[in-house]
Backbone as CSV, one residue per row, in Angstrom:
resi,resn,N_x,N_y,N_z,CA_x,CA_y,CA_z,C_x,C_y,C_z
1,UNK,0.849,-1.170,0.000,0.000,0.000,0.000,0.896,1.235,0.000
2,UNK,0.583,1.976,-0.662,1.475,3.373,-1.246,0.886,4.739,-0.420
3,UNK,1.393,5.329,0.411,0.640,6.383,1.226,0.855,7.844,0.132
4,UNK,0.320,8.542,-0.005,0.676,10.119,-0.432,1.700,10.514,0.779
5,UNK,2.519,11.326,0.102,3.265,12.390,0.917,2.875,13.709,0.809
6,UNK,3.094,14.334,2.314,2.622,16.032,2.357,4.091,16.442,1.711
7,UNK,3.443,17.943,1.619,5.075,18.490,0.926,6.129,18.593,2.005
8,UNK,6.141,18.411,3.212,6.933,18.370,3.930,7.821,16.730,4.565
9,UNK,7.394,16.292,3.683,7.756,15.176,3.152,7.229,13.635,4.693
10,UNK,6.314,14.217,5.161,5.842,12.973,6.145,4.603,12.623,5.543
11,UNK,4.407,11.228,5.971,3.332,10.280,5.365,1.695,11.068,6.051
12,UNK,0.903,10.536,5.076,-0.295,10.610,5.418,-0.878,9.318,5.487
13,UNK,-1.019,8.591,7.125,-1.861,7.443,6.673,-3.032,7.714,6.882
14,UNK,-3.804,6.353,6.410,-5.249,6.690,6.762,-5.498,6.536,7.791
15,UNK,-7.051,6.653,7.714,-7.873,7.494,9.086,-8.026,5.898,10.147
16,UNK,-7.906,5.761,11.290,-7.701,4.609,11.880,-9.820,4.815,12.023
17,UNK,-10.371,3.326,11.795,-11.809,3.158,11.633,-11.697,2.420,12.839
18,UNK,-13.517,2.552,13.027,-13.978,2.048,14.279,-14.388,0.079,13.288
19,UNK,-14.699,0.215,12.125,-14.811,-1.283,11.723,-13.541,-2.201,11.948
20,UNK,-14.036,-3.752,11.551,-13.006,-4.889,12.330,-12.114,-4.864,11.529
21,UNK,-11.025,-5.240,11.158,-10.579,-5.916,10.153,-10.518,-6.621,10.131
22,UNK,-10.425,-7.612,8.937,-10.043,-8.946,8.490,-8.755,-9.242,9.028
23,UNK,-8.766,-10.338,9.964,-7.728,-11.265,10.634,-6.596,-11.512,9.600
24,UNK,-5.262,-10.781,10.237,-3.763,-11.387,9.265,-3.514,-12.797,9.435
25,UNK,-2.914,-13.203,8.358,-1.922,-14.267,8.242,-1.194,-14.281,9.147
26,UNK,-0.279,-13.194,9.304,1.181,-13.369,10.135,0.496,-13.447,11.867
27,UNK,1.623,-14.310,12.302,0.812,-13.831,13.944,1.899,-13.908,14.496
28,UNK,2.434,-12.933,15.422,3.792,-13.120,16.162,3.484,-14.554,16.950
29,UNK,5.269,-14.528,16.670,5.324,-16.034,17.028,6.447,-16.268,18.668
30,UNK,6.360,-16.793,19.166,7.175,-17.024,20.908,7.036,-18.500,20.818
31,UNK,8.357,-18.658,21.611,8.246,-19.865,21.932,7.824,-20.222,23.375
32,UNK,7.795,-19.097,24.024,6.879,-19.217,25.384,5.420,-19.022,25.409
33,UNK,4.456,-19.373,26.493,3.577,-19.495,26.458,3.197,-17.773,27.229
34,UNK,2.021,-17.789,26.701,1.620,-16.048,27.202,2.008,-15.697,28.715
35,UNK,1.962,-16.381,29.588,2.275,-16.506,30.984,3.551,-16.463,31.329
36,UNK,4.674,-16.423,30.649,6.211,-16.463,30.699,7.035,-15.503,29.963
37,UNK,5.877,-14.708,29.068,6.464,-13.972,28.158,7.372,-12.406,28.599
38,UNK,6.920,-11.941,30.149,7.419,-11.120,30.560,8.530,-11.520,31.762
39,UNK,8.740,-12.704,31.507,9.699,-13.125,32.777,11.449,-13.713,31.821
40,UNK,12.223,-12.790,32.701,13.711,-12.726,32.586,14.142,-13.925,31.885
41,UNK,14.139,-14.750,32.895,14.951,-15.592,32.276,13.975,-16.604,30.972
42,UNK,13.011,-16.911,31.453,12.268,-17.547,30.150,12.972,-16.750,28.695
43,UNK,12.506,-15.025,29.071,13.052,-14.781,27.917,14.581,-14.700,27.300
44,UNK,15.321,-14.945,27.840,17.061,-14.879,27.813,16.810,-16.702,27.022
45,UNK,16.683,-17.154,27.841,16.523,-19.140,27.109,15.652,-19.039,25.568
46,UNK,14.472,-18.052,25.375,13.887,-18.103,24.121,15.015,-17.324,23.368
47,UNK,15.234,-16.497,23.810,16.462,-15.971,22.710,17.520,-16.788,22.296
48,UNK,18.191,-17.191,23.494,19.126,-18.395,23.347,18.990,-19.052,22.009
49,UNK,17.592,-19.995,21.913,17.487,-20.858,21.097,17.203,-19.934,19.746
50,UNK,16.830,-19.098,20.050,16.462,-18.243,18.446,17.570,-17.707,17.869
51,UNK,18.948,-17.195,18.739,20.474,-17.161,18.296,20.816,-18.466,17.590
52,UNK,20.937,-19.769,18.622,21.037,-21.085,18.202,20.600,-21.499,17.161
53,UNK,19.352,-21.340,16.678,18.849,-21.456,15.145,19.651,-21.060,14.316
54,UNK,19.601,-19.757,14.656,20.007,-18.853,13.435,21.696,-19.459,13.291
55,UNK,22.238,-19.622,14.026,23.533,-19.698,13.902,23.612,-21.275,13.361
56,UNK,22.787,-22.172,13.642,22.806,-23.392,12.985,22.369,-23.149,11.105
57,UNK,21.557,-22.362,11.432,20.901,-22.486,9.771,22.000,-21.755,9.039
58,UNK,23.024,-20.706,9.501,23.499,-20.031,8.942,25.300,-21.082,8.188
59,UNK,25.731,-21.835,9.733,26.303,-22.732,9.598,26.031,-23.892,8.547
60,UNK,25.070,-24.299,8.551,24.747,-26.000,7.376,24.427,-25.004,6.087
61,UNK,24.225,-23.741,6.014,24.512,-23.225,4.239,25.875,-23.425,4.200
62,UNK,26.986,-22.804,5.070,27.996,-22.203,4.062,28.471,-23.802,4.381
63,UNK,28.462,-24.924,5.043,28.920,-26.327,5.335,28.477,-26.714,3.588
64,UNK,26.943,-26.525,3.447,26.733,-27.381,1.850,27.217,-26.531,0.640
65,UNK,27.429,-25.281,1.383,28.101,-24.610,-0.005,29.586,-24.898,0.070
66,UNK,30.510,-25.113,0.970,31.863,-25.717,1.093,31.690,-27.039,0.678
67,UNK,30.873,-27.480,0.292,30.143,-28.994,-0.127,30.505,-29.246,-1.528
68,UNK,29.279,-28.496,-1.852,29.317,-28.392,-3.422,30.355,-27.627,-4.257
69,UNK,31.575,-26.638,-3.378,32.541,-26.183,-4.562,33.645,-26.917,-4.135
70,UNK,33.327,-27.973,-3.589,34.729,-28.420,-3.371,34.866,-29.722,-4.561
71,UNK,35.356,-31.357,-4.108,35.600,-32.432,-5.077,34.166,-32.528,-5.442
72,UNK,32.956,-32.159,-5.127,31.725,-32.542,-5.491,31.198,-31.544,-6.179
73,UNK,31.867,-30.394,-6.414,31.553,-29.328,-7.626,31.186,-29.901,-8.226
74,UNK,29.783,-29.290,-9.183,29.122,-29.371,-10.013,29.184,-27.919,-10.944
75,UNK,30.550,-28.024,-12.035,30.179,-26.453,-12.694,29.032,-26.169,-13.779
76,UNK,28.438,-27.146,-13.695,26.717,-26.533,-14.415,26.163,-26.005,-13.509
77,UNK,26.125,-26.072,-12.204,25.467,-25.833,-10.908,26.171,-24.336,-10.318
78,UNK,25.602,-23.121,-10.000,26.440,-22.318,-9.435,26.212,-22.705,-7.690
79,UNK,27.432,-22.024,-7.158,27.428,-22.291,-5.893,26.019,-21.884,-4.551
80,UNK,25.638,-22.359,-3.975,24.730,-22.179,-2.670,24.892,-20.725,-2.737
81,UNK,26.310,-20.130,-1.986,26.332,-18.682,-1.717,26.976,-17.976,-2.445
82,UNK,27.269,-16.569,-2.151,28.443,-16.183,-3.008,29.277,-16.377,-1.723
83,UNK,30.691,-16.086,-2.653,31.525,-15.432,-1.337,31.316,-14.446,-0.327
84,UNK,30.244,-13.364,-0.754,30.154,-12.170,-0.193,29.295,-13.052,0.863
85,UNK,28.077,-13.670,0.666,27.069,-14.228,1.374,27.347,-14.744,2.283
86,UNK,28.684,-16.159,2.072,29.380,-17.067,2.736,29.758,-16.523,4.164
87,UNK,30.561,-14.903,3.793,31.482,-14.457,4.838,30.303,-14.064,5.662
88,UNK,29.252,-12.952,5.263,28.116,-12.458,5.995,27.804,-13.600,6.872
89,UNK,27.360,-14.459,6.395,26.602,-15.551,7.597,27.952,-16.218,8.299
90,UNK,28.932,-16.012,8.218,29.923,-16.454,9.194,30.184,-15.461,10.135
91,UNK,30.303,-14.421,9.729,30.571,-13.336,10.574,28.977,-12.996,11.638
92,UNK,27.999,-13.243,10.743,27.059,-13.563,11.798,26.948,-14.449,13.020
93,UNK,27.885,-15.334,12.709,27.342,-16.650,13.399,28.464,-16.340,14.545
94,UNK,29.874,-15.759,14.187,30.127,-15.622,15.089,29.910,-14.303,15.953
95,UNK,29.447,-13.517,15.395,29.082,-12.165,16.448,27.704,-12.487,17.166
96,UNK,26.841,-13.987,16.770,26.168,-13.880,17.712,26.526,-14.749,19.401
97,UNK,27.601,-16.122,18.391,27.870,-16.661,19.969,29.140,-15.653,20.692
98,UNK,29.462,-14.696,20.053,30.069,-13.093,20.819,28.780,-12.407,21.440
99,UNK,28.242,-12.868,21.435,26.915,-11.769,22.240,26.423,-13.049,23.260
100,UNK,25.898,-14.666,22.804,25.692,-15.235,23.794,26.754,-15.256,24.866
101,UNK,27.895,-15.868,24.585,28.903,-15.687,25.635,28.697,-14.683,26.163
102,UNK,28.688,-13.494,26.157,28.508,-11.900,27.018,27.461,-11.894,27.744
103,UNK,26.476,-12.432,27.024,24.999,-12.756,27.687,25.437,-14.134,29.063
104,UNK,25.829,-15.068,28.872,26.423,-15.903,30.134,26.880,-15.501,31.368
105,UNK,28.108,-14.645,30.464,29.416,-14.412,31.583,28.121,-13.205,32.498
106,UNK,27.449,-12.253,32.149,27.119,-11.745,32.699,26.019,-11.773,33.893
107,UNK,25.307,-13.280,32.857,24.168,-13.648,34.021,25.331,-14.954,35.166
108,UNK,26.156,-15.400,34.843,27.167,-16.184,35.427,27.441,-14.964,36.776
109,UNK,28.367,-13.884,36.228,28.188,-13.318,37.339,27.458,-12.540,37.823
110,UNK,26.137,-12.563,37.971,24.918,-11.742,38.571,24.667,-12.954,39.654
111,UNK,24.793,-14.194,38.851,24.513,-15.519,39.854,25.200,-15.411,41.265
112,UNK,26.909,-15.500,40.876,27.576,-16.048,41.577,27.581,-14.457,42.789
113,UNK,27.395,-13.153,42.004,27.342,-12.531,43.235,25.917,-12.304,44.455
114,UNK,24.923,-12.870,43.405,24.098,-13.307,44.096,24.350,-14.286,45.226
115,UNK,24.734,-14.909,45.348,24.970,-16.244,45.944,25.921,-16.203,46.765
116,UNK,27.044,-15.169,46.621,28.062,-15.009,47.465,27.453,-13.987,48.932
117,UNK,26.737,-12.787,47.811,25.695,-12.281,48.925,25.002,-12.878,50.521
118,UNK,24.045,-13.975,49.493,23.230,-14.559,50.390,24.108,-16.024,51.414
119,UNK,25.170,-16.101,51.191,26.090,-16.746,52.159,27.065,-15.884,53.301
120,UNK,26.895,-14.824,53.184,26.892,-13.498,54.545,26.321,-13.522,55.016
């Protein structure tokens, strides 16, 4: 959907209606249940695994694209990624377990000074 612009170059959307709309397709998605969705650590573990994905899915491309240009090249076939692609999702994969680790060490020590606390 294409909005007009004022001459001052901000959007004009339309007028928000009191009718229903028709129910989307998309529906945000959690892997927690509505009851967990505002609690710490549930959400640190859903992220976890949603880093973990990503860093797996990002890993088994450039694995089958190191696959296919290697002795199992196929040059009728172009490669899975480019090079440019290859490096992107590596460099992803590792700046995110650079952020989980940070995410650890930090709840690691929130723990342990917790705990050192409550043994005073």
């Amino acid at each position: 959907m294409t909005y007009a612009k004022k001459p001052d170059q901000t959007y004009i959307f339309p007028p928000v209606s009191d009718t229903s709309e028709p129910e989307a397709l998309h529906k945000p998605f959690s892997w927690l249940v509505e009851a967990l969705r505002h609690d710490a650590d549930a959400l640190r573990s859903s992220k976890t695994k949603n880093y973990c994905l990503g860093i797996q899915t990002c890993l088994e491309l450039i694995h089958a694209t190191d696959l296919a240009s290697g002795i199992y090249a196929d040059p009728a076939q172009p490669p899975l990624l480019s090079v440019t692609a290859r490096e992107r999702l590596m460099l992803f994969a590792i700046d995110a377990c650079s952020d989980l680790a940070e995410q650890a060490a930090a709840d690691i020590e929130r723990r342990n000074a917790k705990h050192l606390k409550e043994r005073r």
